[in-house]
Steps between C-alpha positions, in 0.01 A plus 500: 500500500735238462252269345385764276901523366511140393164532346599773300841305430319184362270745287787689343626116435231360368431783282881483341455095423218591263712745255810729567386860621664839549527684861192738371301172391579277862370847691223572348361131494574511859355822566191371299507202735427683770882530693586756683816758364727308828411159345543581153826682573623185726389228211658708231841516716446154531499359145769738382706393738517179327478649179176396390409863365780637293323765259860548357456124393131576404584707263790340295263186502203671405652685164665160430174340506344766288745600270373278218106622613534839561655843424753676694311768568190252622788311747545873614172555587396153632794542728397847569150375632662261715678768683853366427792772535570682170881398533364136500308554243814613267730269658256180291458725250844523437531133495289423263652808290201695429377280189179499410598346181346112616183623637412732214567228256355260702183730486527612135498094442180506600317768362668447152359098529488494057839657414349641242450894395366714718319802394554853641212455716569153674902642542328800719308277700771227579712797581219668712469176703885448547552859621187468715756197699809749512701453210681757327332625152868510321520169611136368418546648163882352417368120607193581308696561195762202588141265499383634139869470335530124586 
């Protein structure tokens, strides 16, 4: 049993030097590894014990990362998938103050590539595809108009 621990130790290791992971993400590569619920429970205690899984610190780095990429209400639901605690969730959404303003221009940058007038038809599409990611139609619609006045 012993030898299984330190196996299932070195897994949850190896598997957090590839790419940062959430409790929910560690146990179910584990469980998909084939531990047992003892080992998995004894190599989770084990990394947060020094901190290596924080999904607190998951989530504030993960709607840093993507604030400029994604909407808010995308971050939500990415987070969501991930299992991270709602209060987490709000706690780096607060941080990053609930502006979707960079993404959605970010995005609108690159559907509106010409600059040039858009008919009624290509503004309903653009705005299809930006709602589609999670932004807000008031706000789709204002940077929309903010694009064709400049």
């Amino acid at each position: 049993m012993e030898e299984e621990l330190l196996r299932g130790r070195k897994k949850a290791m190896s598997l957090l030097n590839h790419k940062d992971r959430t409790k929910w993400e560690l146990q179910d590569r584990l469980e998909r590894a084939g531990f047992s619920e003892d080992v998995i429970e004894d190599a989770i205690a084990y990394v947060e014990s020094f901190h290596y899984i924080d999904d607190l610190r998951y989530a504030k780095r993960f709607a840093e990362i993507y604030r400029e990429a994604r909407s808010v209400s995308r971050i939500r639901l990415d987070l969501k998938k991930r299992h991270v605690p709602e209060e987490y969730i709000e706690v780096a959404l607060e941080e990053i103050g609930y502006d979707d303003s960079p993404a959605l221009a970010r995005e609108l940058g690159k559907l509106c590539k010409d600059g040039g007038e858009l008919s009624y038809m290509e503004r309903q599409k653009i705005a299809a595809k930006l709602y589609r990611k999670g932004f807000c139609p008031e706000d789709i619609f204002q940077a929309m108009e903010d694009v064709q006045s400049e």
